[in-house]
DSSP file (Angstrom, degrees, kcal/mol; ACC not computed):
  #  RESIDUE AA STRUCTURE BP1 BP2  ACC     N-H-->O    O-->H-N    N-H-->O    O-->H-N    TCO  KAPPA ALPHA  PHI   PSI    X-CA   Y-CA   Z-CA
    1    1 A X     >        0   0    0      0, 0.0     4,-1.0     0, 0.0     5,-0.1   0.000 360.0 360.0 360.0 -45.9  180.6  158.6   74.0
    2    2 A X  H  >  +     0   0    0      2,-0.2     4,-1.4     1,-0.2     3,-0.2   0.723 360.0  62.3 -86.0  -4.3  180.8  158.0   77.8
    3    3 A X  H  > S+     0   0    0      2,-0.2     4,-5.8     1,-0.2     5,-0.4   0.951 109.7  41.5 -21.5 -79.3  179.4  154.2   76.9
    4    4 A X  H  > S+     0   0    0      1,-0.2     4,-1.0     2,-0.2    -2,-0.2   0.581 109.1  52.7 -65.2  -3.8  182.5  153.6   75.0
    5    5 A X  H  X S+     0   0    0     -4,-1.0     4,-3.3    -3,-0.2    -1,-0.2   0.753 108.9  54.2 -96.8 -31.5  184.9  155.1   77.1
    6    6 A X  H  X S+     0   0    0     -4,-1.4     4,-4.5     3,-0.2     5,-0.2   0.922 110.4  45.6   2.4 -88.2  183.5  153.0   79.8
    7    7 A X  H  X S+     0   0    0     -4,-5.8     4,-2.8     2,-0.2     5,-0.2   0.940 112.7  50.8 -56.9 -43.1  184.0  150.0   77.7
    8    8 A X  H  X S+     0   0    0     -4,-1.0     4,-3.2    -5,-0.4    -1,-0.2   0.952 107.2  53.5 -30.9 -64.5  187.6  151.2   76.8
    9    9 A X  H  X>S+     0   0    0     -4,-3.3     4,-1.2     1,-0.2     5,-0.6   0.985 111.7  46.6 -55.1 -54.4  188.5  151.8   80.5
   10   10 A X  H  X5S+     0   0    0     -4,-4.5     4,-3.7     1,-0.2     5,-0.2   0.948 114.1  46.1 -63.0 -45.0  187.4  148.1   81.3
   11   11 A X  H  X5S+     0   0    0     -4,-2.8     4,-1.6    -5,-0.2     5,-0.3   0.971 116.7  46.6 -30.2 -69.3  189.5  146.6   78.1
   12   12 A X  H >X5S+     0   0    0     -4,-3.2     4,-3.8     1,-0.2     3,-0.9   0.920 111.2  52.1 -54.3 -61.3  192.5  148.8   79.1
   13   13 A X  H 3X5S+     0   0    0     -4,-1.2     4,-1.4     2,-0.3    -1,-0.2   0.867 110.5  48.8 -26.2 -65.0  192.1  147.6   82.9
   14   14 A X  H >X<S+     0   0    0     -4,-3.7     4,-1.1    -5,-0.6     3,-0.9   0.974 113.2  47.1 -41.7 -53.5  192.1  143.9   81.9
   15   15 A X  H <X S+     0   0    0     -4,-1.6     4,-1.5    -3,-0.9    -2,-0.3   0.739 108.5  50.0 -92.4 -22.5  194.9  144.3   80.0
   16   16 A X  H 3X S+     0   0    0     -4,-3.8     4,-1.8    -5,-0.3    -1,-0.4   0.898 109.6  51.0 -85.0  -8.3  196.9  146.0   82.2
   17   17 A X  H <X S+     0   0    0     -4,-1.4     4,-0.5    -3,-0.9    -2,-0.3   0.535 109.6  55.6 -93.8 -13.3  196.3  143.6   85.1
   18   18 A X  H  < S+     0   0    0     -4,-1.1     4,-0.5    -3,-0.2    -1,-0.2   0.895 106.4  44.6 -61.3 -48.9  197.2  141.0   82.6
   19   19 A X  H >< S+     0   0    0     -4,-1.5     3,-2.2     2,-0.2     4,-0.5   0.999 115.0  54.6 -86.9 -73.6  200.7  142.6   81.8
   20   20 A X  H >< S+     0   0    0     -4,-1.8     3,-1.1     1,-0.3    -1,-0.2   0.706  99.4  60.8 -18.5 -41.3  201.0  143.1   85.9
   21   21 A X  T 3< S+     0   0    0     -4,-0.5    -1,-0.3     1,-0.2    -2,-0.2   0.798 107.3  49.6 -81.9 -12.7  200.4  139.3   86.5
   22   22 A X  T <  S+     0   0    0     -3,-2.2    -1,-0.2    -4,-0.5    -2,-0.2   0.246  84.6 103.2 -70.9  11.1  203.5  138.9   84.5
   23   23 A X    <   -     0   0    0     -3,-1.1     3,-0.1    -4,-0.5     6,-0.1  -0.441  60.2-137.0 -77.2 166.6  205.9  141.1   85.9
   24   24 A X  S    S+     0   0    0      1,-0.1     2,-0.4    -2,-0.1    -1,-0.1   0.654  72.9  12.6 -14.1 -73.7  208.7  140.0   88.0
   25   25 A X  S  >>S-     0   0    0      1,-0.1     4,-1.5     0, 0.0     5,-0.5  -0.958  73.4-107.9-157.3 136.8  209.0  141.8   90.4
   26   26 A X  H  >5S+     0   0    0     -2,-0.4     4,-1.4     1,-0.3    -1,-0.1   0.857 124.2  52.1 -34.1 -28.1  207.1  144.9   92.3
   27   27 A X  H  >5S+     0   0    0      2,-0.2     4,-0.9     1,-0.2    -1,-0.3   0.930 110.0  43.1 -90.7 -42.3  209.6  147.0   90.9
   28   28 A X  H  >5S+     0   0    0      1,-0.2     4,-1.6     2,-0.2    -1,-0.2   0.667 109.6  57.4 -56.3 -25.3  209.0  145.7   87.5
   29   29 A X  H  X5S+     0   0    0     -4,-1.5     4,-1.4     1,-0.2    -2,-0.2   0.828 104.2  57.3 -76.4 -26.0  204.9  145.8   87.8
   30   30 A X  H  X<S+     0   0    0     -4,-1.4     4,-2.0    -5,-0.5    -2,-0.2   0.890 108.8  39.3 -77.1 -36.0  205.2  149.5   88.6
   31   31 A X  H  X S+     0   0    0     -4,-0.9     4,-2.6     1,-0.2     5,-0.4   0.902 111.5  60.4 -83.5 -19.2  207.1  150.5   85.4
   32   32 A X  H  X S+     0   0    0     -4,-1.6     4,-0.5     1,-0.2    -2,-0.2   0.746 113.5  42.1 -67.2 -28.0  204.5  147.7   83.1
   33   33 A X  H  X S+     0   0    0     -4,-1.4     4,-1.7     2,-0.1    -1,-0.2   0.747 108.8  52.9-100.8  -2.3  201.6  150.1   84.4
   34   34 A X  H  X S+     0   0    0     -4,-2.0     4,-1.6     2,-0.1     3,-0.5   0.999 120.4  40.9 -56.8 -57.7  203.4  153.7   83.9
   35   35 A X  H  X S+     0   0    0     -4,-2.6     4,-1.2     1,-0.3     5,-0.2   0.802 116.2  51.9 -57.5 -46.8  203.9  152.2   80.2
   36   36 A X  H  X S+     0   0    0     -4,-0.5     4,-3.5    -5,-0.4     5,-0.5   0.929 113.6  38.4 -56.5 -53.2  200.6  150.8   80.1
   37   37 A X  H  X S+     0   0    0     -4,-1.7     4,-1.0    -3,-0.5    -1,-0.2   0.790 112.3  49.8 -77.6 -24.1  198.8  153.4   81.0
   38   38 A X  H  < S+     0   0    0     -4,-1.6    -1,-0.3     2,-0.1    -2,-0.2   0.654 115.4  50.6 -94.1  -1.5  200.4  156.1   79.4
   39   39 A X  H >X S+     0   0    0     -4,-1.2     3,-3.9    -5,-0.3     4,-2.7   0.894 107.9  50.8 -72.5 -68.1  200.1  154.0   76.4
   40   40 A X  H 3< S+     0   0    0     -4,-3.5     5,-0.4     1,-0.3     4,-0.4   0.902 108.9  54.1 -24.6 -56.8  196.4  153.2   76.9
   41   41 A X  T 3< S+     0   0    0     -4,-1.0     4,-0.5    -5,-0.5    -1,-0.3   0.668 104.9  51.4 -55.2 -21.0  195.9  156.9   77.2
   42   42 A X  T <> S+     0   0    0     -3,-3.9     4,-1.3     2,-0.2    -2,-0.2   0.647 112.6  45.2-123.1 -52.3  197.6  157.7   73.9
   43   43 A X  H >X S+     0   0    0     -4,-2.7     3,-2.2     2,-0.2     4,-0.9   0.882 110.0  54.4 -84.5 -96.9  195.4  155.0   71.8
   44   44 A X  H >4 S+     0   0    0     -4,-0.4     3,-3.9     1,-0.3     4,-0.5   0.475 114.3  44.5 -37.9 -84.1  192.1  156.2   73.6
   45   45 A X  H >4 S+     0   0    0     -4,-0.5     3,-0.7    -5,-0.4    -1,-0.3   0.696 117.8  41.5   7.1 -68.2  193.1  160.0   72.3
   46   46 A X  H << S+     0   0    0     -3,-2.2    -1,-0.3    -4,-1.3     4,-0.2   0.518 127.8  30.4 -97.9   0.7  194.0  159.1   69.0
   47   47 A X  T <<  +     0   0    0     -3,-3.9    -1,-0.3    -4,-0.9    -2,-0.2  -0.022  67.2 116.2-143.3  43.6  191.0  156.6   68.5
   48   48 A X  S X  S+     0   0    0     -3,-0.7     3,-2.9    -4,-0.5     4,-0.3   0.944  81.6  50.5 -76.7 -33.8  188.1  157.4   70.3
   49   49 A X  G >  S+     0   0    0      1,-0.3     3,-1.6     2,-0.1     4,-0.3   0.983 107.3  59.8 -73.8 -37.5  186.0  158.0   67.0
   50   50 A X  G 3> S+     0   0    0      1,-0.2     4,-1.1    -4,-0.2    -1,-0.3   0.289  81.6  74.6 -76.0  27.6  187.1  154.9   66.0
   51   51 A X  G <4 S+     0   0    0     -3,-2.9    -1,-0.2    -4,-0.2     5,-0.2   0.529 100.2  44.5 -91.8  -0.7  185.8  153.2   68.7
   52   52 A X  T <4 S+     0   0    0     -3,-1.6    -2,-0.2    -4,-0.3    -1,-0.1   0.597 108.6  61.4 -99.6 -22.0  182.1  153.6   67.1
   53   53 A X  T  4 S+     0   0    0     -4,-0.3     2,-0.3     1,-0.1    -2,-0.1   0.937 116.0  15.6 -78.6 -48.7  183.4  152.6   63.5
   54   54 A X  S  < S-     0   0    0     -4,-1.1     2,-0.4     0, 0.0    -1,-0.1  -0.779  91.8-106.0-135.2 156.5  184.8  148.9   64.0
   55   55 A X        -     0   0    0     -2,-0.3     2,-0.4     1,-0.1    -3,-0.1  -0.693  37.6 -96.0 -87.1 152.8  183.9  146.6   67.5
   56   56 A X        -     0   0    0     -2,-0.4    -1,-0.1    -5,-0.2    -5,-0.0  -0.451  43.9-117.8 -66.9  87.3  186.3  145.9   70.3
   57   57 A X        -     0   0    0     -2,-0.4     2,-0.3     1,-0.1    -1,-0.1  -0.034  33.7-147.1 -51.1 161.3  187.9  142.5   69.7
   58   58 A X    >   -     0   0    0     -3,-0.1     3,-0.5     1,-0.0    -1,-0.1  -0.741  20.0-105.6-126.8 149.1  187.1  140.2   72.5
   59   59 A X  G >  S+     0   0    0     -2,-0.3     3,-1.7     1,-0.2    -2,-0.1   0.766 104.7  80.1 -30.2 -25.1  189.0  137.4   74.1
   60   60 A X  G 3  S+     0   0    0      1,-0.3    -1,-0.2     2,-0.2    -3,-0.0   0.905  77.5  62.2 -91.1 -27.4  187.1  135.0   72.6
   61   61 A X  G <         0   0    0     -3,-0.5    -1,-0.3     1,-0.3    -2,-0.1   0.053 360.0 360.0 -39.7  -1.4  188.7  135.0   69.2
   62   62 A X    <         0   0    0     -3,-1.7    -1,-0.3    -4,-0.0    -2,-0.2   0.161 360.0 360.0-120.8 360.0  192.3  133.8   70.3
């Protein structure tokens, strides 16, 4: 469990520093990581078991 929640945090972390490098404006990166994160938070919750059923899509695939 703490393996995949690990891996989670680093997924979420990318991706929220992704959605950051595309804000605007300071004012705008601050509400793109409340949203982010309390999103991120909300999918880890409601899918933690399934984080053991299917693998983590990767970057490499787009």
């Amino acid at each position: 469990m703490l393996l995949a929640r690990e891996i989670f945090s680093i997924v979420a972390t990318a991706t929220i520093v992704r959605v950051v490098r595309g804000a605007k404006s300071n004012r705008h990166q601050i509400l793109l990581v409340r949203v982010a994160h309390r999103t991120v938070r909300h999918v880890f919750e409601t899918s933690s078991t399934l984080l053991f059923l299917k693998p983590l899509p990767s970057d490499h695939t787009r």
